[in-house]
C-alpha positions, 0 to 999 in steps of 0.5 A: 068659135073663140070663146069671146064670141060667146060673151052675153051682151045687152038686147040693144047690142044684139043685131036684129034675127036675120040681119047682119051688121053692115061691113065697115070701110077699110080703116083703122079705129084707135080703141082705148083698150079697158082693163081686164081684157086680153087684145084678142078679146077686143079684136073678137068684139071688134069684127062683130061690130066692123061686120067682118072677121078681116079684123087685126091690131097691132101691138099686144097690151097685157090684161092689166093694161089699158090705152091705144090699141090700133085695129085695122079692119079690111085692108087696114090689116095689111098696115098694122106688120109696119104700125107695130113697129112705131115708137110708144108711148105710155104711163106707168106706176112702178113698184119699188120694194116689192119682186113679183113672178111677172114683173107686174101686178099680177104676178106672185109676190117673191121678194119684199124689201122695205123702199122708204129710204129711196128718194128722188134723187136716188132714181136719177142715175138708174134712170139715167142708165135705163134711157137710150139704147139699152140691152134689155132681158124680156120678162120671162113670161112674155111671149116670146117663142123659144123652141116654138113655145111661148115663153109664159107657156113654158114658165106656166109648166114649171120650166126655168126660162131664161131670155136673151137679152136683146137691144131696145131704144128707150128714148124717154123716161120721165120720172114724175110723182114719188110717194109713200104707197102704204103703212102695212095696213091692207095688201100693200106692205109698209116701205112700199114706194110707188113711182108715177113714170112716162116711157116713150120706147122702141117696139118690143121694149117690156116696161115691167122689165124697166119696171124690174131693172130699175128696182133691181139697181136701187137693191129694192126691187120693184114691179109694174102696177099700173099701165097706160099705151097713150100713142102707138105711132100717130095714134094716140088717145085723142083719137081713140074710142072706149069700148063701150062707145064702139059697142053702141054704134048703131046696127044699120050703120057701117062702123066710121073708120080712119080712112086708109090715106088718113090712116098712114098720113098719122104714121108714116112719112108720106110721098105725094105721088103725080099720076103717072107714077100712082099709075106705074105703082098701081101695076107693081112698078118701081118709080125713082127714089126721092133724093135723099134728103141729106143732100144740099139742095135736095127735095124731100117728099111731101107730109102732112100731120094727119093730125085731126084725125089721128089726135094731131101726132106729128107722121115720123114715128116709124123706124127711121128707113122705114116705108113711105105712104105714096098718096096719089093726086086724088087723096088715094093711098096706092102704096107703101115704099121703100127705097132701093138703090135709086129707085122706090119699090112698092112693098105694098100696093093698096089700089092695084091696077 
């Protein structure tokens, strides 16, 4: 038994003797993940609520972060190997003037340098160069596996870990309030400048990297202090739920979930199926491919927003190729596509046959 599940909780979450909480439908719940927690803690609290062990997420946060975090349960589970893929959204607070271990606030403080001359102006251009497709170091105590081992496990046993570099895409980095952090007075040394921060990132961009990086550029140093995911995808915090507010939901009442056909309208480009194609799909078949909508005069797949239910993000935040949600006549998702040659194959089939 992991050891979250042995985690005290209050009588008026403890399911009456001999009941067991009724099994949710197949959906995703967007949970706006509270600081202190590890991912697998909220997944390990989650199937107690949900009814059902078939219960995943997509997309790691550290403890120290909070915001979005998608959570499949049931055949929802199946969704989140495309969902952790979408582009991010967070905010963050950068450090400058001050190294740690990790690249982030909890990590050992290695290196102090006095930040205060830095100003606005002055983050412009390493902004500038940390913005689009970048070539970026993973922190070295991420986890990333080298030689099968996580990077952070080898790090924690006294290894020097030294990461590739890999391509990322950072497609937004917004710098925003700039200020003086403290005087020297308390934990926080004097010259300390702290940079309010939104990233809008590929999957597996580090912002503590940015974090570290921008430092860097400026000969200051700098580190992540505060972390927010507000959209994954199409998820974003309009839609989520605190903790707290999931652990409340009634005993005898299946937890309420985003839909399945919801669920990828919020993400994923969406192909409005006839019934003889939701037919050939539901059997493992290829249908032909939609034209390619570059084309002059050709048609493209039908869309829809999603958005009252997924916080009104727009469903074109997969990686661009990506797969496609096919809905069937009757609202039904049947599958995920994805082009090959003049045909679209099903690459997952969500109401066989």
């Amino acid at each position: 038994m992991n050891p979250t599940d042995d985690a005290p909780r209050t009588a008026r979450q403890r399911p009456a003797p001999g009941l067991r909480r009724p099994t949710a439908p197949d959906g995703l719940v967007v949970v706006d993940k509270p600081a202190g927690m590890t991912s697998h803690d909220v997944v390990a609290r989650m199937r107690r609520i949900a009814g059902t062990r078939k219960v995943g997420h997509a997309g790691t946060l550290d403890p120290m972060a909070t915001g979005v975090l998608v959570v499949g349960v049931g055949r929802a589970t199946r969704l989140l190997t495309y969902v952790v893929g979408a582009d991010k959204e967070y905010r963050a607070t950068v450090r400058l003037g001050v190294r740690t271990t990790t690249d982030d606030a909890e990590g050992e403080v290695v290196a102090v340098v006095d930040a205060s001359a830095v100003t606005r102006d002055d983050l412009s251009a390493p902004v500038v160069a940390l913005t689009g497709r970048i070539e970026q170091v993973p922190s070295s105590v991420s986890a990333i596996k080298v030689d099968g081992q996580r990077a952070y496990a080898r790090v924690r046993a006294g290894e020097d870990v030294a990461l590739a570099a890999r391509p990322v895409t950072v497609s937004r980095f917004d710098v925003h309030e700039v200020r003086r952090a403290g005087e020297g007075d308390g934990p926080v040394p004097a010259g300390v400048v702290d940079v309010d921060v939104t990233v809008v990132c590929s999957s597996g961009t580090y912002v503590r990297a940015l974090a570290r990086d921008l430092g860097a550029a400026l000969g200051v140093g700098g580190h992540l202090t505060a972390l927010r995911r507000t959209r994954v995808g199409g998820y974003d915090l309009a839609g989520a739920r605190t903790l707290d507010e999931l652990l409340a939901w009634p005993e005898d009442v299946p937890l309420e979930v985003l839909p399945l056909a919801d669920a990828a309208r919020a993400t994923f480009p969406v192909r409005e199926l006839t019934a003889q194609e939701a037919a050939a799909l539901s059997y493992g078949k290829r249908i032909a491919a939609d034209p390619d909508p570059d084309e002059p005069g050709a048609a493209t797949a039908g869309t829809s927003t999603g958005g009252a239910a997924a916080g009104g993000a727009a469903p074109d935040r997969v990686a661009a190729g990506g797969p496609v949600a096919a809905i069937s006549p009757d609202g039904t998702l049947v599958a995920l596509l994805e082009r090959r040659g003049e045909h679209a194959a099903p690459v997952l089939v969500f109401a066989p046959a």
